[in-house]
C-alpha positions as CSV (number, residue, x, y, z in Angstrom):
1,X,2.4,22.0,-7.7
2,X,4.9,20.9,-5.2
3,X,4.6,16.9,-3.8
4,X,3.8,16.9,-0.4
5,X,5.9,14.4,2.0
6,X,4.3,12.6,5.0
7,X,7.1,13.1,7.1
8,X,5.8,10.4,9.7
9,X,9.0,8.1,10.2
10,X,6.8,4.8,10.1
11,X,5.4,5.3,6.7
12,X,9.0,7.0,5.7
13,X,10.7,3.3,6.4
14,X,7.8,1.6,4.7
15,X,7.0,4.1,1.6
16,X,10.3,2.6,-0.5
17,X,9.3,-0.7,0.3
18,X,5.8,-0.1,-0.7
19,X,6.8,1.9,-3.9
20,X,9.0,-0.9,-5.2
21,X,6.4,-3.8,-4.6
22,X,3.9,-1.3,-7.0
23,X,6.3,-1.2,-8.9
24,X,6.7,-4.9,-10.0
25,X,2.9,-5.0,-9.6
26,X,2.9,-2.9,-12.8
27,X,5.5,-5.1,-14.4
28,X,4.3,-8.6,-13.5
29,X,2.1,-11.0,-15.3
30,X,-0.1,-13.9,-14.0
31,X,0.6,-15.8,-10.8
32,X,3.5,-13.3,-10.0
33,X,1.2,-10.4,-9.7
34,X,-1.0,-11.9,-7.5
35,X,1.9,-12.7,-5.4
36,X,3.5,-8.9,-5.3
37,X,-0.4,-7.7,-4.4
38,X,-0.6,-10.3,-1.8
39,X,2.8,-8.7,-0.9
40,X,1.4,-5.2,-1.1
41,X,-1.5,-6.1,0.7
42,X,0.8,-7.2,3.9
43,X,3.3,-4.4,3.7
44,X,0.4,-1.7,5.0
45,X,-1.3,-3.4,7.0
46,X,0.8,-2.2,9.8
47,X,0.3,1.3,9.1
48,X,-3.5,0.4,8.5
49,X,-3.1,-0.8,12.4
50,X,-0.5,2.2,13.4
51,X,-0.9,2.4,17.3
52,X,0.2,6.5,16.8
53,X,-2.9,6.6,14.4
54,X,-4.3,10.3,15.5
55,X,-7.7,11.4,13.6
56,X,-7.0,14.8,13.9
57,X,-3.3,14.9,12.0
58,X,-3.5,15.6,8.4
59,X,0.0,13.8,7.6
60,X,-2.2,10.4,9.6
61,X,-5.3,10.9,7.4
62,X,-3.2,11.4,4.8
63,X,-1.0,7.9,5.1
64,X,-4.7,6.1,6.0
65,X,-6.1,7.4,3.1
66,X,-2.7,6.2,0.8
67,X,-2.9,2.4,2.5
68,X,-6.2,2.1,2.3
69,X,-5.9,2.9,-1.2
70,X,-3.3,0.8,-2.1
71,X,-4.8,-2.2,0.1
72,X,-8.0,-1.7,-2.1
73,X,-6.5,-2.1,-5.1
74,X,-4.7,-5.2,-3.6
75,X,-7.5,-6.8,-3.1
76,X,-8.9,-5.8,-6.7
77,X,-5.6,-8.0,-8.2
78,X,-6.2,-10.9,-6.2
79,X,-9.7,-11.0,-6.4
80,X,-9.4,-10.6,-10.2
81,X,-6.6,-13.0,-10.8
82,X,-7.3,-15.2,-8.6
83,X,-11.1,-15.8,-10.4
84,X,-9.1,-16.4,-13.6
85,X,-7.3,-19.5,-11.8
C-alpha cells in the first residue's frame, strides 16, 4: 500500500521537525524524555490551532487527526514521568 502525503505546506514545514523530536522521544530516558514530549507537545499545537483548518478537506482531517495523536501521547509521557518525579 502506497504512504499517503498531506501535501498541506504548514504541516510539510513542521512534519520533519515533528518526526525528529519522536524520534529522540524513542531514544531518550528520564528527565530528557519528558523534555522532547514537552517539546512535541508545543511543536503541533499550531497546527492543532491552524487558522486554514477546513472540516471538509480530507488532507485537514487527516493532519488534525496525526496532532491530536501525537499531542495525546505527549501528554501520556509527561503525565507518566512526570508522576515518577
Amino acid at each position: 500500500m502506497e504512504e499517503q502525503k498531506i501535501s498541506c505546506s504548514k504541516f510539510c514545514q513542521k512534519e520533519p521537525t515533528i518526526k525528529k523530536i519522536t524520534e529522540e522521544i524513542n531514544q531518550a530516558q528520564g528527565q530528557e524524555k519528558l523534555k522532547m514530549a514537552e517539546k512535541l507537545s508545543q511543536e503541533v499545537e499550531p497546527l492543532l490551532a491552524c487558522e486554514d483548518y477546513d472540516p471538509k478537506s480530507l488532507e485537514c482531517q487527516s493532519c488534525r487527526l496525526i496532532c491530536q495523536t501525537r499531542k495525546k501521547t505527549a501528554k501520556v509521557i509527561i503525565k507518566v514521568l512526570s508522576s515518577l518525579s
